[in-house]
C-alpha positions, 0 to 999 in steps of 0.5 A, spaced: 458 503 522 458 499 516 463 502 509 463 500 503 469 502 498 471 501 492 479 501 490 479 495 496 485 492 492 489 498 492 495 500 496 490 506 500 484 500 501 487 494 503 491 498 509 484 501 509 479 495 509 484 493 515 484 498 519 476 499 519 476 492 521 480 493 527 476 498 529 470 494 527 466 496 522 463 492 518 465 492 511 463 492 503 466 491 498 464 493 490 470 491 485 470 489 477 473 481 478 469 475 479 467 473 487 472 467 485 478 471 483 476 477 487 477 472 494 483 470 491 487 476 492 483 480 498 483 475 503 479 480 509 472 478 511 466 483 507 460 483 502 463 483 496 459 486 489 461 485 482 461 491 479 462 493 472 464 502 474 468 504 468 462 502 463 455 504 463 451 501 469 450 502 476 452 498 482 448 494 485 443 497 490 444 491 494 451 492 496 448 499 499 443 495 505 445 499 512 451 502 508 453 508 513 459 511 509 462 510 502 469 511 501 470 511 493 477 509 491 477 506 484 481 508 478 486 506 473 493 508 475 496 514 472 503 511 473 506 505 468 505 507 461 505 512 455 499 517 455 496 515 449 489 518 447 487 511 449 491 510 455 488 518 457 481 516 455 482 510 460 484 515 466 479 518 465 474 514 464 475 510 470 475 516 474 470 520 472 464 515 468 465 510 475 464 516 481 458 518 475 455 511 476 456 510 483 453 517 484 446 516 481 446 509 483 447 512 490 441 517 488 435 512 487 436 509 494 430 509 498 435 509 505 442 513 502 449 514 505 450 518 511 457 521 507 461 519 501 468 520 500 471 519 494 478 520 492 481 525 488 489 528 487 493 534 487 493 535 481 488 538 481 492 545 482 496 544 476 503 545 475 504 552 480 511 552 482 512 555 490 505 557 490 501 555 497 495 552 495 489 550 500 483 547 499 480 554 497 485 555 490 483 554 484 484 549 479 490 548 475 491 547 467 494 540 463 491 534 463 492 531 471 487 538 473 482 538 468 481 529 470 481 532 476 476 538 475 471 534 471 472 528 476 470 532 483 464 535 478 461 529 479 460 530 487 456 535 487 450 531 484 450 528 491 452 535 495 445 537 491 441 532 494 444 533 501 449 528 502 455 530 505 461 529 500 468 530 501 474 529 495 480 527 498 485 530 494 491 526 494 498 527 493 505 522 493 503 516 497 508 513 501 510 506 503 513 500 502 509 498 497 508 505 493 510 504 487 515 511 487 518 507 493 519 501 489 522 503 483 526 509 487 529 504 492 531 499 486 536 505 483 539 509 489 540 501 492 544 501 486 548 509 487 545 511 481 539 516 485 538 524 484 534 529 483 529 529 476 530 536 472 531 542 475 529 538 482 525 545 484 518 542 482 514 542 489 512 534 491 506 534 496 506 527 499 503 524 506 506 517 509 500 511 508 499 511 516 497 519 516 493 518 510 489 512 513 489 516 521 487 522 517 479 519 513 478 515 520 479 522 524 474 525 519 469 519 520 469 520 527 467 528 526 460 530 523 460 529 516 462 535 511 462 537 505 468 540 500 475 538 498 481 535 504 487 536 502 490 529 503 498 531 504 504 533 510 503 539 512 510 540 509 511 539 502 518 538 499 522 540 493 524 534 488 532 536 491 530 536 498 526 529 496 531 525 493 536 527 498 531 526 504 531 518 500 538 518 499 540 520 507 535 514 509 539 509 504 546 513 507 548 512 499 550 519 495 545 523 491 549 526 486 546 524 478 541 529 475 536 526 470 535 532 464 528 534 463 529 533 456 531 525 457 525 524 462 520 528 456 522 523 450 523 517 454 515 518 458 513 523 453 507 526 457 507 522 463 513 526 464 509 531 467 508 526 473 515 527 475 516 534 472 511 538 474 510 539 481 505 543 487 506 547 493 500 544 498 498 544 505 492 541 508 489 546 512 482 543 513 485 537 516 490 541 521 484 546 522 481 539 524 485 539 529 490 532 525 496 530 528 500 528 523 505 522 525 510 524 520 510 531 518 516 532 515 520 528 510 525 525 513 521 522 518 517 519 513 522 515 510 526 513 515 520 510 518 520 506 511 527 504 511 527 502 519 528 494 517 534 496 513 542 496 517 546 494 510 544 497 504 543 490 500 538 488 505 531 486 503 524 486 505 518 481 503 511 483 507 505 479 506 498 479 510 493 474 510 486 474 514 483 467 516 476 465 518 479 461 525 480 464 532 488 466 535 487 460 540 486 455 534 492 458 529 498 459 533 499 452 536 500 450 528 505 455 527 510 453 532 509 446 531 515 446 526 513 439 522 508 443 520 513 447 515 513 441 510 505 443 509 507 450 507 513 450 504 513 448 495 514 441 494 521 443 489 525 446 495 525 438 499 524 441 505 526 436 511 525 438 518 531 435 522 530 437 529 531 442 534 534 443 541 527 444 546 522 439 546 517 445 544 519 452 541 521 457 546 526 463 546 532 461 544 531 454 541 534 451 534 531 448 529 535 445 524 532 443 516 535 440 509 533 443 503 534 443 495 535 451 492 534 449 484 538 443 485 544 444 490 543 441 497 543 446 503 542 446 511 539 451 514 539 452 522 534 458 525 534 461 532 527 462 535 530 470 537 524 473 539 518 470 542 511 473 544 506 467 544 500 468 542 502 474 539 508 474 534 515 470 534 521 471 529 526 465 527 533 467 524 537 463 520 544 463 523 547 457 519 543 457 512 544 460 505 543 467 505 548 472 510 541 474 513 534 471 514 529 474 519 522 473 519 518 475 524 511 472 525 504 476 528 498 474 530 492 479 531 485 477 532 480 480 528 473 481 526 472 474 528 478 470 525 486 471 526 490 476 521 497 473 520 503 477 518 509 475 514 515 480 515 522 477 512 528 481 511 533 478 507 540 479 505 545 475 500 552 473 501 558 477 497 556 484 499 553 487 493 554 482 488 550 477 491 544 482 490 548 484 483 548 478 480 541 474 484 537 478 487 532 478 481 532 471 481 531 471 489 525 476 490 522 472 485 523 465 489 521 468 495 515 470 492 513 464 489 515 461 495 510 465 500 504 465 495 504 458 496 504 459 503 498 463 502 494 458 498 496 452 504 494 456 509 488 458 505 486 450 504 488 449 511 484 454 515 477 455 509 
């Protein structure tokens, strides 16, 4: 089936546009950026549309040829700054104006979809304590539940006209990535987690994995209207939360943030944190879901299963390119080829290895300037799967611990290419202390420049 989606560079529709390649389904993508800047940051293979959804003009009747599905994900996040009227405005608009144009541009088709489903969130119930909500209770009060109302209200123009039409009524998501797992792993890192308020809000989550498995299980069932609940079928209190987070770190969870620090230091924001809903996904478990993580603990200790000391760090990229397995993994394991990948202000010299070619267990030994400093660094090839994945380690070089893991899975006609690096820095604690900000960002810049040389390589 070919998918259009909207939101594809968010954190739910890059993990989604991978998976329904995998699966093979043909994909579409309608976003605000140029084609230019739209290529640079989403590097698997689609159509790709402008389209202007928070103002007034509809999406191209174009990108709809042969669409069977419409997954609409895009909205301004309600996360990272102040509610201002401007900034409320926003939310909203992005929300309710965009699902508006995508829906009456989806009803002046001659050939429509055969389902749509767009997203939503549980803050549709409002605030309501421990009251169990399903997908038959009714709405709530406050801001996040009357942008919600209006937003799910824009759908049943297309209900109307017999399209079947779901709102996906999303809670926290879980991973890597998210947000909330970011910026929760920066303080409890640090000793400095703990419950917000009276850590008795409900908190509705799901891991990304069972979000992803759960919209490609109902792509696979005959399409349906209404609202699905998007949560684990076991919500949490905020305390049992922050304690389930501290336990997968295994750091303490003692310090409360006052509900009145949190209303004065993100005023109506705090509603985010303060507020809370009890809500279970009964469409999907009536469905007949299995749920990979059903409870929270599970959940994140899933996240956090890359980590054996809490100094340790994760960098994850992905990169999709137009050749085949057979044609792009000679050139990794060629070592002279890391000159080519890595920035010109590291004088990064490959110096030789052990074996004749790569193998499990060969030595690669480089020279390398860090801001000036001059360094060797020898790796071990640890892990050794070809054509699949290899991993190097460093075993004399400058951080305590470096482990990337390279993988290589064909893919809609190309190869995708991912990078998992779990780094650590020497001193213990201090190290991170007092570098690590200054690292991660090296890291960064060091891998957005291997992107761009592969890109160039393999175009």
């Amino acid at each position: 089936m070919k998918v259009l989606l909207t939101g594809a560079t968010g954190l739910i529709g890059r993990s989604l546009c991978r998976e329904l390649l995998r699966l093979g389904h043909p994909l579409v993508v309608l976003g605000r950026s140029t084609e230019p800047a739209f290529r640079r940051r989403f590097s698997f293979p689609c159509e790709y549309y402008q389209w202007a959804d928070n103002e007034n003009t509809l999406p191209p009747q174009d990108a709809f040829r042969d669409v069977g599905a419409v997954i609409h994900l895009a909205g301004d996040s309600i996360a990272g700054a102040r509610w201002t009227e401007e900034r409320k405005k926003s939310i909203r608009n992005s929300r309710v104006l965009g699902t508006r144009n995508l829906i009456e541009g989806i009803l002046k088709l001659e050939t429509r979809p055969e389902r749509i489903f767009s997203a939503s969130a549980v803050g549709f119930y409002g605030d309501r304590g421990t009251e169990e909500l399903t997908e038959s209770s009714r709405a709530g009060s406050g801001f996040l539940a009357e942008v919600c109302v209006d937003w799910e209200n824009e759908l049943e123009r297309a209900r109307a006209s017999g399209i079947p039409t779901i709102a996906l009524r999303t809670g926290i998501v879980l991973d890597h990535h998210s947000k909330l797992v970011e910026q929760l792993h920066a303080v409890f890192r640090n000793y400095g987690g703990g419950k917000l308020g009276s850590g008795e809000q409900m908190m509705s989550w799901i891991h990304l994995k069972d979000w992803i498995g759960a919209i490609l299980y109902l792509l696979r069932k005959p399409p349906q209207s209404g609202a699905v609940n998007f949560v684990a079928p076991r919500p949490v209190s905020n305390s049992e939360f922050t304690r389930a987070f501290a336990s997968a770190l295994k750091v303490p969870a003692f310090f409360t943030v006052p509900r009145f620090a949190l209303k004065v230091t993100l005023g109506e924001m705090s509603a985010l944190a303060l507020e809370g809903q009890s809500v279970i996904p009964r469409t999907l478990i009536d469905l007949g879901f299995q749920f990979q993580y059903p409870n929270i603990r599970t959940a994140l200790t899933d996240l956090f299963s890359w980590k054996t000391r809490l100094s340790e760090n994760l960098m994850l990229q992905e990169q999709w390119v137009p050749r085949p397995l057979e044609e792009v993994f000679p050139f990794f394991i060629d070592e002279k080829n890391l000159e080519a990948l890595t920035p010109k202000w590291l004088n990064f010299k490959v110096e030789g290895k052990s074996t004749e070619s790569l193998d499990s267990g060969s030595l690669i030994h480089y020279k390398l300037n860090i801001h000036g400093l001059p360094m060797c660094w020898t790796s071990r090839i640890s892990r050794w799967d070809p054509p699949y994945e290899f991993a190097d380690e460093q075993i004399r070089g400058p951080y305590r611990k470096w482990f990337h893991v390279h993988g290589f899975e064909p893919l809609a006609g190309g190869t995708l290419l991912s990078d998992r690096v779990v780094y650590d820095l020497p001193v213990w604690r201090l190290g991170d202390w007092f570098a690590g900000a200054f690292v991660a960002r090296d890291v960064k810049k060091i891998f957005q420049f291997r992107s761009e040389q592969i890109k160039t390589i393999f175009s």
